[in-house]
Backbone as CSV, one residue per row, in Angstrom:
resi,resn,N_x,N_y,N_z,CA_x,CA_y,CA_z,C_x,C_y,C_z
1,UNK,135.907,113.629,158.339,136.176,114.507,159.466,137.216,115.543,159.052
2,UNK,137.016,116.825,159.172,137.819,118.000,159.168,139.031,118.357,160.174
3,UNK,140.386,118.092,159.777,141.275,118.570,160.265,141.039,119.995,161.531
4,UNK,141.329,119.830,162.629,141.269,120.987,163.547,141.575,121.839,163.210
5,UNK,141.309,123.206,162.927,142.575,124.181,162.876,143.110,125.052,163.754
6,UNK,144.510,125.301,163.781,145.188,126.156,164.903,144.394,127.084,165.453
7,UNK,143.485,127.988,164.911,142.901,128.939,165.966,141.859,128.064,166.878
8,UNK,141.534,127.160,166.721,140.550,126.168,167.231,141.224,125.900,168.645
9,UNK,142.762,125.287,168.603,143.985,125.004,169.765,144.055,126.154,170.441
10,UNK,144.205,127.700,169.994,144.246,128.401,170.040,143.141,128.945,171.458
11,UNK,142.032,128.718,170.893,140.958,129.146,171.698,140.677,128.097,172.507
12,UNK,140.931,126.848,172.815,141.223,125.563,173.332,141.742,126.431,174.851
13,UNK,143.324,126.487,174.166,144.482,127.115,175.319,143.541,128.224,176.021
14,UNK,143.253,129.978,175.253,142.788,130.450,176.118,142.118,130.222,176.878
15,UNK,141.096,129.259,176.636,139.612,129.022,177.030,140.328,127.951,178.619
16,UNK,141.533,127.306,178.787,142.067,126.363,179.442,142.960,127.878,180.156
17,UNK,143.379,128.409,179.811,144.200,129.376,180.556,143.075,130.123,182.073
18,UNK,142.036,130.683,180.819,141.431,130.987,181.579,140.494,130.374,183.076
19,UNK,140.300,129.138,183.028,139.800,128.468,183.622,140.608,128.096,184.812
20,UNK,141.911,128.031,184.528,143.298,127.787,185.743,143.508,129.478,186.561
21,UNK,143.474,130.282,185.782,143.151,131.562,186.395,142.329,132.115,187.461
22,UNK,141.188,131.089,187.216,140.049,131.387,187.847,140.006,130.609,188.896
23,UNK,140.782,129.328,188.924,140.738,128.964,190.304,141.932,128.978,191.124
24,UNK,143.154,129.351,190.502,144.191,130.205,191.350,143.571,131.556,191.821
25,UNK,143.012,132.369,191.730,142.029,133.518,191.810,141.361,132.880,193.078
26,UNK,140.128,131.831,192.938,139.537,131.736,193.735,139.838,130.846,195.125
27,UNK,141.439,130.508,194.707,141.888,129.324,195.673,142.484,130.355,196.734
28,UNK,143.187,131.375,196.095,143.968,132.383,196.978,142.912,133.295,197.770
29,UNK,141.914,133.954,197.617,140.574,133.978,197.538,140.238,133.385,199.449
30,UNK,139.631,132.317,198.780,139.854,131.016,199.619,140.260,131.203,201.026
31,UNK,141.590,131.171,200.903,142.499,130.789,201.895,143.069,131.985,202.292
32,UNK,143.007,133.082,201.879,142.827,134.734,202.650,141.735,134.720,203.720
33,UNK,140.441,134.030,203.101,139.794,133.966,204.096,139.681,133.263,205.142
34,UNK,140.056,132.129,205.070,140.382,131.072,206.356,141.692,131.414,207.127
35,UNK,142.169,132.368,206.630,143.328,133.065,207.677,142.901,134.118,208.462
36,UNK,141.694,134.783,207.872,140.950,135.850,208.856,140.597,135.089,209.975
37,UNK,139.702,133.622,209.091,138.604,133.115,210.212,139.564,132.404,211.173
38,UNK,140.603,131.960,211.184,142.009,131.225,211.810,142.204,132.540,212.914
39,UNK,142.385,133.809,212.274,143.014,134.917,213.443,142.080,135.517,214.186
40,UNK,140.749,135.586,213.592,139.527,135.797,214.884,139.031,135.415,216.235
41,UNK,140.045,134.466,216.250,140.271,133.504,217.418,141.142,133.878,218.604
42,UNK,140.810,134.953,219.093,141.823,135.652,220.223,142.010,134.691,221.398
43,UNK,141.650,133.882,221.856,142.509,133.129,222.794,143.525,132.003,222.430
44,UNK,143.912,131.662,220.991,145.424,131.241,220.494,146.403,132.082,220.370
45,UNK,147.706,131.399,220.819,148.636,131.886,220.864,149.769,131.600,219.986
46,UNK,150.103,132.460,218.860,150.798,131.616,217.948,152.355,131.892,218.375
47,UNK,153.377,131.344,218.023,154.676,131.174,217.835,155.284,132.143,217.118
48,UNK,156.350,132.820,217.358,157.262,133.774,216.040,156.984,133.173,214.892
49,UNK,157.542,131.547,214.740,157.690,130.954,213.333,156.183,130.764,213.004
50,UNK,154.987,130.515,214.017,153.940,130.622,213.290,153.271,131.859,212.399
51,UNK,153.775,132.815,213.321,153.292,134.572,213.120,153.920,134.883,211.634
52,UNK,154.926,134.565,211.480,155.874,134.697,210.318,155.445,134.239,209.042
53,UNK,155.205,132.504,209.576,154.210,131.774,208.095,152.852,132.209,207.880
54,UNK,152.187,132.891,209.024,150.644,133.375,208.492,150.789,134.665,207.862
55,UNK,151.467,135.929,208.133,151.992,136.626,207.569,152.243,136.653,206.196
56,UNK,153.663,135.375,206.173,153.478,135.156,204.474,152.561,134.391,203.757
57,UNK,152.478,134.039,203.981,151.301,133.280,203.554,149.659,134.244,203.159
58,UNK,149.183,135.391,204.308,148.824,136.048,203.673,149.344,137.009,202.712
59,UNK,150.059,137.948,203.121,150.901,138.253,201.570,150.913,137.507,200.762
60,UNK,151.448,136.195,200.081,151.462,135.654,199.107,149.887,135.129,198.189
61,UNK,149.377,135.031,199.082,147.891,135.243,198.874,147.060,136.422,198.370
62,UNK,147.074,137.715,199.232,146.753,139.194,198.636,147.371,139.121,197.354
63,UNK,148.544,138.987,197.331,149.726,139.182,196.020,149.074,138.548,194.767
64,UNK,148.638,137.585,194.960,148.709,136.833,193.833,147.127,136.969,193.763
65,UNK,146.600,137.073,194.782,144.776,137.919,194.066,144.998,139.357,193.407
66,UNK,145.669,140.215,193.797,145.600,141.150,193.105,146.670,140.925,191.642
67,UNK,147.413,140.121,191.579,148.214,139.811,189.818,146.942,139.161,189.248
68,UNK,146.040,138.815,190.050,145.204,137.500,188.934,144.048,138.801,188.221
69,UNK,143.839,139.861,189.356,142.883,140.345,189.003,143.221,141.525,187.707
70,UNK,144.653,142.209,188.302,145.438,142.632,187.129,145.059,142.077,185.856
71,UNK,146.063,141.115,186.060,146.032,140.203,184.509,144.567,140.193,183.753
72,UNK,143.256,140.248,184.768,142.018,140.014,183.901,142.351,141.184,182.991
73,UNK,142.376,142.472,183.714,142.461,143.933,183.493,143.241,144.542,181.996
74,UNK,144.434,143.537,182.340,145.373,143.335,181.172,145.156,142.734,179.836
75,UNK,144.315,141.809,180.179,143.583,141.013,179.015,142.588,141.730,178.398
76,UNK,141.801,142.429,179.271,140.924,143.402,178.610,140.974,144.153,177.617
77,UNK,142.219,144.795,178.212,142.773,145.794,177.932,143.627,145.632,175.995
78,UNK,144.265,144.584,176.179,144.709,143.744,175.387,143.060,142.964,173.711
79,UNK,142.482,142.754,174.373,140.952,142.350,173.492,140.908,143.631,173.016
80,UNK,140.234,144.673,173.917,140.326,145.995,173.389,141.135,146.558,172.392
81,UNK,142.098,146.566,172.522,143.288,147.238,171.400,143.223,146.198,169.913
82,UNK,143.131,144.592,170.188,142.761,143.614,169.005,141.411,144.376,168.252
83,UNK,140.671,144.916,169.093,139.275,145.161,168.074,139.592,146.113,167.479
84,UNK,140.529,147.225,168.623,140.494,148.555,167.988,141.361,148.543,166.430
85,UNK,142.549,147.962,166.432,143.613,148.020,165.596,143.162,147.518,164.325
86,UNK,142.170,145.788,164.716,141.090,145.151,163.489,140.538,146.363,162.916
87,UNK,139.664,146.910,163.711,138.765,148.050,162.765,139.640,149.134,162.069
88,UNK,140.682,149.042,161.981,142.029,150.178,160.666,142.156,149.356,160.111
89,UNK,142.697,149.956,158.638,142.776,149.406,157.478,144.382,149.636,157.959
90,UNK,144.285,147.730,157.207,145.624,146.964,157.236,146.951,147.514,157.678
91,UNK,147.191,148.765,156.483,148.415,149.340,156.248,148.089,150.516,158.086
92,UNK,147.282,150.374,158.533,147.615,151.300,159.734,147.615,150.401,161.212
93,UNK,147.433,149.259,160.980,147.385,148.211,162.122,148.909,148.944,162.748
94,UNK,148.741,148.331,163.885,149.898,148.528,165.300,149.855,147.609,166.238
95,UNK,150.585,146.021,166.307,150.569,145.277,167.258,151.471,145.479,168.180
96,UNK,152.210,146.667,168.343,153.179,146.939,169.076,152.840,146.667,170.736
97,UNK,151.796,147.482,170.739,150.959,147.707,172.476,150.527,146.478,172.518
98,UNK,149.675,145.100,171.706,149.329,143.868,171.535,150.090,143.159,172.405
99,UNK,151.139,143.304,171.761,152.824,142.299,172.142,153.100,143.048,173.741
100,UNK,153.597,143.909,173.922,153.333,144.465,175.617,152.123,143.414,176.209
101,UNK,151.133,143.476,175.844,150.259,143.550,176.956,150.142,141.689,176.668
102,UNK,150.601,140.920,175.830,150.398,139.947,175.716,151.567,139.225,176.787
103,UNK,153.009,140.198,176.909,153.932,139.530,177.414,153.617,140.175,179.334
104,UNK,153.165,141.109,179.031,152.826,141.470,180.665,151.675,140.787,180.965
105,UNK,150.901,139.838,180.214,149.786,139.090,180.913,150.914,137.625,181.126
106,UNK,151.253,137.168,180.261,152.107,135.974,180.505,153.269,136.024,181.821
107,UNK,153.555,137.053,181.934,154.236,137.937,183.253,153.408,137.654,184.643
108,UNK,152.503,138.014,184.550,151.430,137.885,185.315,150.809,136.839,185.870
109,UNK,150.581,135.747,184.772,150.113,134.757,185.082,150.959,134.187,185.856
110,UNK,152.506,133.630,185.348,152.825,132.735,185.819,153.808,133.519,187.498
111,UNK,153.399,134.823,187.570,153.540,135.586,188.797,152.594,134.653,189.935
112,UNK,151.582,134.661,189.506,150.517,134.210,190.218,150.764,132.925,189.987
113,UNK,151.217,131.766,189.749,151.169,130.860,189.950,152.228,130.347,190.989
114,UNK,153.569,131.719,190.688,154.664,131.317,191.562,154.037,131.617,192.909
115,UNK,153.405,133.118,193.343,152.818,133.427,194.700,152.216,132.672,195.332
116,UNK,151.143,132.443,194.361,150.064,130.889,195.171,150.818,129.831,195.533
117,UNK,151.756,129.194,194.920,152.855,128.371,195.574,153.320,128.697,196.718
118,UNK,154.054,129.996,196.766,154.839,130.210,197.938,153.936,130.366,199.124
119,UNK,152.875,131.291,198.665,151.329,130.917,199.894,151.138,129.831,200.798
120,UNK,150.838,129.103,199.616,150.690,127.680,199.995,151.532,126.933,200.729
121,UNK,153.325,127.125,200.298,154.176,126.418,201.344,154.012,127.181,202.767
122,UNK,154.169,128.384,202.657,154.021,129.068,204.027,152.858,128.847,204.912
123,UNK,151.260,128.086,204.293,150.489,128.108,205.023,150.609,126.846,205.519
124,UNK,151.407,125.606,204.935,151.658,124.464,205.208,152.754,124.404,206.388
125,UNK,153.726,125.216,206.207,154.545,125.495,207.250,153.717,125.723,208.367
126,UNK,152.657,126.656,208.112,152.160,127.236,209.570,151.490,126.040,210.061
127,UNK,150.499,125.257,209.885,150.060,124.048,209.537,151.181,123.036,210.321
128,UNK,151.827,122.406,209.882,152.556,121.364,210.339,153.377,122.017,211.655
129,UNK,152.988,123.161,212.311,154.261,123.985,213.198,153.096,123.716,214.366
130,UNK,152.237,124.179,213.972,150.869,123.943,214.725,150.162,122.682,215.113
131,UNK,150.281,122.051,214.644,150.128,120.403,214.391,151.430,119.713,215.447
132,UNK,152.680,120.333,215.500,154.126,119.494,216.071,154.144,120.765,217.444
């Protein structure tokens, strides 16, 4: 049996990055929409503190769909410049813009992981306010 090699882990991680992306994406997604279908309901009456947590809660939701969708954008963007820079000979490579767009996707991501959190507590707030 052949030793793994690092780009193997490598493409492991992205291939695992990407997949957590996609359902923070589709969880926030999600639950944007069950806050429409929650407020279509004109004869409830919510509370300040409820009005407040659906509020944030959508914000934190929009927020973090539009960083997730960014970040695809960023990654693109990022592949793109890897092919472009590959196709120059050696001595003219430039990972400068690489490194940007590698640290503004890592920026990004874990943006969106903090938002979807805070989403999430705020929709739980609204949730248990509604519930008591």
């Amino acid at each position: 049996m052949q030793p793994a090699l690092p780009t193997q882990f490598h493409a492991l991680a992205k291939d695992a990055g990407n997949r957590l992306k996609s359902y923070v994406l589709a969880y926030a997604s999600g639950a944007t929409g069950v806050f429409f279908l929650t407020l279509s309901n004109t004869s409830v009456v919510f509370s300040s503190f409820q009005k407040t947590c659906l509020v944030t809660a959508l914000t934190f939701f929009v927020v973090t769909v539009a960083a997730c969708l960014y970040e695809l954008h960023i990654d693109a963007r990022r592949f793109f410049n890897v092919a472009k820079q590959l196709e120059r000979p050696e001595a003219e490579q430039n990972w400068d813009l690489n490194e940007r767009y590698k640290l503004l996707r890592v920026s990004l991501l874990y943006g969106s992981y903090i938002t979807v959190a805070l989403g999430t507590v705020a929709a739980v707030s609204f949730l248990i306010a509604r519930v008591t």
